[in-house]
C-alpha beads as a LAMMPS data file, in Angstrom:
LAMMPS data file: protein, C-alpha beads

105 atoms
104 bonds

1 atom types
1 bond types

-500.0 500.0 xlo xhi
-500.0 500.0 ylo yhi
-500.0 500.0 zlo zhi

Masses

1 110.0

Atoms # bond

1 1 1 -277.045 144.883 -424.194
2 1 1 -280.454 143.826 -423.733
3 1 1 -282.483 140.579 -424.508
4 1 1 -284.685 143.578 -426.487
5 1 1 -281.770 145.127 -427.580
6 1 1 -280.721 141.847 -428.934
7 1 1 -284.660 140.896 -430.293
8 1 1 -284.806 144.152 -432.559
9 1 1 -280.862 143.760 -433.724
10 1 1 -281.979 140.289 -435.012
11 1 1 -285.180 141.182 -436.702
12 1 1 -283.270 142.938 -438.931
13 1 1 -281.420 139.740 -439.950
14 1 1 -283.004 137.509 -442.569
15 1 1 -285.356 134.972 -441.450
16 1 1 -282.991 132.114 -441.250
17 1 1 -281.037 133.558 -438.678
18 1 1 -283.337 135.088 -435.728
19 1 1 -282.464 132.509 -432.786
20 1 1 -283.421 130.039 -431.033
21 1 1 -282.990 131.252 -427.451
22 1 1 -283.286 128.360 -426.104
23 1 1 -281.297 126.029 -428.117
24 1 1 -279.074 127.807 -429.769
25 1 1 -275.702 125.900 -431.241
26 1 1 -273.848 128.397 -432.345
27 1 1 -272.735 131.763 -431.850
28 1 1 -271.358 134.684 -433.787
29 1 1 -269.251 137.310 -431.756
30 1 1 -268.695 140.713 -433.291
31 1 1 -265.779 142.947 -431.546
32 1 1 -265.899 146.643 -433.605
33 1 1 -263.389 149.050 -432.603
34 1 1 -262.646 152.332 -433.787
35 1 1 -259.690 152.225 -436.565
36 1 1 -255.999 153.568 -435.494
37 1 1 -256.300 156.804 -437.554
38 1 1 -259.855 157.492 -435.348
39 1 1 -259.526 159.668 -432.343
40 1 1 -261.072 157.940 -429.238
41 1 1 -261.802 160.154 -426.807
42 1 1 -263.142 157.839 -424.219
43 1 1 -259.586 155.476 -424.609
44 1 1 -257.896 158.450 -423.898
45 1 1 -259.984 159.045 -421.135
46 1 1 -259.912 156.261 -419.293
47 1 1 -255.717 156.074 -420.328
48 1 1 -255.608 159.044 -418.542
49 1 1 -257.413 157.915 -415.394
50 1 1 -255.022 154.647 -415.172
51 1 1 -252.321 156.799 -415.334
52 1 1 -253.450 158.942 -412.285
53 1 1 -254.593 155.753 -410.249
54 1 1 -251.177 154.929 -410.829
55 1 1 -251.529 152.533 -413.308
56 1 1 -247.961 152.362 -415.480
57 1 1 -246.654 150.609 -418.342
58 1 1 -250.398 151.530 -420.535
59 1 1 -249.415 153.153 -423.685
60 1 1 -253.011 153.105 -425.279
61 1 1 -257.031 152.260 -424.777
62 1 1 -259.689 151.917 -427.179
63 1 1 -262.922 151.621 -426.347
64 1 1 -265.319 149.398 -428.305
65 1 1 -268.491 147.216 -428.472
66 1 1 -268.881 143.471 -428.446
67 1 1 -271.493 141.942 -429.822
68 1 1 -272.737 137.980 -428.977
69 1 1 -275.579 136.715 -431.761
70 1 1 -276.920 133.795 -431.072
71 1 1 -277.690 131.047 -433.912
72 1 1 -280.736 128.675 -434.268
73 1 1 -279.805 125.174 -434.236
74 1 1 -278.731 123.791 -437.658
75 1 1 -277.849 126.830 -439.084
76 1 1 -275.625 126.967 -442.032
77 1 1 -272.253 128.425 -440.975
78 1 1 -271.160 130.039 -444.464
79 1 1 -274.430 131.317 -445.130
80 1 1 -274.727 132.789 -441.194
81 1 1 -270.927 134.648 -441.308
82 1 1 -271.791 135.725 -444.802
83 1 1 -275.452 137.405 -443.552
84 1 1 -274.107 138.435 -440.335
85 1 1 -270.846 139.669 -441.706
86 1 1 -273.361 141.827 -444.078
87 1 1 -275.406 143.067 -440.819
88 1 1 -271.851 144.130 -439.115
89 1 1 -270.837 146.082 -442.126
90 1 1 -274.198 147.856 -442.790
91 1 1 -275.689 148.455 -439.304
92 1 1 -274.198 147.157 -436.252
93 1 1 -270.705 149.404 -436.835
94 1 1 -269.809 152.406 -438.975
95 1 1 -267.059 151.855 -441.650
96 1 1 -265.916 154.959 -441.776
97 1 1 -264.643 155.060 -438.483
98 1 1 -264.511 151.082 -437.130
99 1 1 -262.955 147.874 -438.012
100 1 1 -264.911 144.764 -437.256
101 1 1 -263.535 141.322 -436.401
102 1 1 -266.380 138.030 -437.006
103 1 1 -266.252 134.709 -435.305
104 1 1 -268.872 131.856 -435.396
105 1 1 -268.278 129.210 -433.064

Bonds

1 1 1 2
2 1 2 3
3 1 3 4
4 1 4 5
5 1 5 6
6 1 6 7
7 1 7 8
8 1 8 9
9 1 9 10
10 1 10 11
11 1 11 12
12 1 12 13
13 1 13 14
14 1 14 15
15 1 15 16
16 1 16 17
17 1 17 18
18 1 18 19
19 1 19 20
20 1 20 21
21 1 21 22
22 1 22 23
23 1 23 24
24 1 24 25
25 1 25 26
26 1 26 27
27 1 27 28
28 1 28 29
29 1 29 30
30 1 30 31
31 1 31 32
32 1 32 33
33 1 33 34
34 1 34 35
35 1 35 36
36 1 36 37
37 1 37 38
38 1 38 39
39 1 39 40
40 1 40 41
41 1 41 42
42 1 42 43
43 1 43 44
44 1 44 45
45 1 45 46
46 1 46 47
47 1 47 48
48 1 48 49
49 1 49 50
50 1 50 51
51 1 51 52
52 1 52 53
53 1 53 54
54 1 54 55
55 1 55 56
56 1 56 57
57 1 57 58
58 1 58 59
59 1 59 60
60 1 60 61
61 1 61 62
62 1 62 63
63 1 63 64
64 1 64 65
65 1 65 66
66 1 66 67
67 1 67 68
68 1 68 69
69 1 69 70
70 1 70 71
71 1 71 72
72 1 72 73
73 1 73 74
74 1 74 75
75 1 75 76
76 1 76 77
77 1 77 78
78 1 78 79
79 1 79 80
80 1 80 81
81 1 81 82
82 1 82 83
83 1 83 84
84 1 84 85
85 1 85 86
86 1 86 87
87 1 87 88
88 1 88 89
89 1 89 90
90 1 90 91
91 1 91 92
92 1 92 93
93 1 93 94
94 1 94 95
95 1 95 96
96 1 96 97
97 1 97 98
98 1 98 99
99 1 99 100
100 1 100 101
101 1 101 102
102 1 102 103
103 1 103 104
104 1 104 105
């Protein structure tokens, strides 16, 4: 992902939490995945490939995003996972078809 790919993510945040870039103390990490009932084509896919590079033993793939948001310094921690957490669920993954997983560190 881009640093403008990252810019326009974060304007969509609240005010509070558009970064610092070049201080930044903390950091929120977003991993969205499709959920287990979801066909993934492009897990399958690259299953497949292992499998005829002769890759054994892999039983399943799924392909996802991960997603780094970086946190201006002094930043309230509950407040940030409870915004962010917000952003994940409405725009940065789909619901129907992904599970998210948070972390702020």
């Amino acid at each position: 992902m881009s640093i403008i790919d990252r810019i326009i993510i974060l304007t969509r945040l609240p005010p509070p939490f558009i970064p610092n870039f070049t201080g930044a103390s903390m950091k929120a990490k977003i991993i969205i995945t499709p959920k287990k009932a979801v066909l993934d084509p492009q897990g399958k896919t690259v299953q497949n490939a292992l499998a005829h590079m002769g890759y054994t033993g892999v039983t399943g793939v799924h392909i996802g995003k991960y997603i780094e948001i970086d946190l201006a310094p002094g930043t309230d921690k509950a407040a940030a996972e409870k915004a962010i957490n917000d952003a994940a669920h409405k725009l940065l993954s789909n619901p129907v078809i992904e599970d998210y997983k948070l972390e702020i560190e």
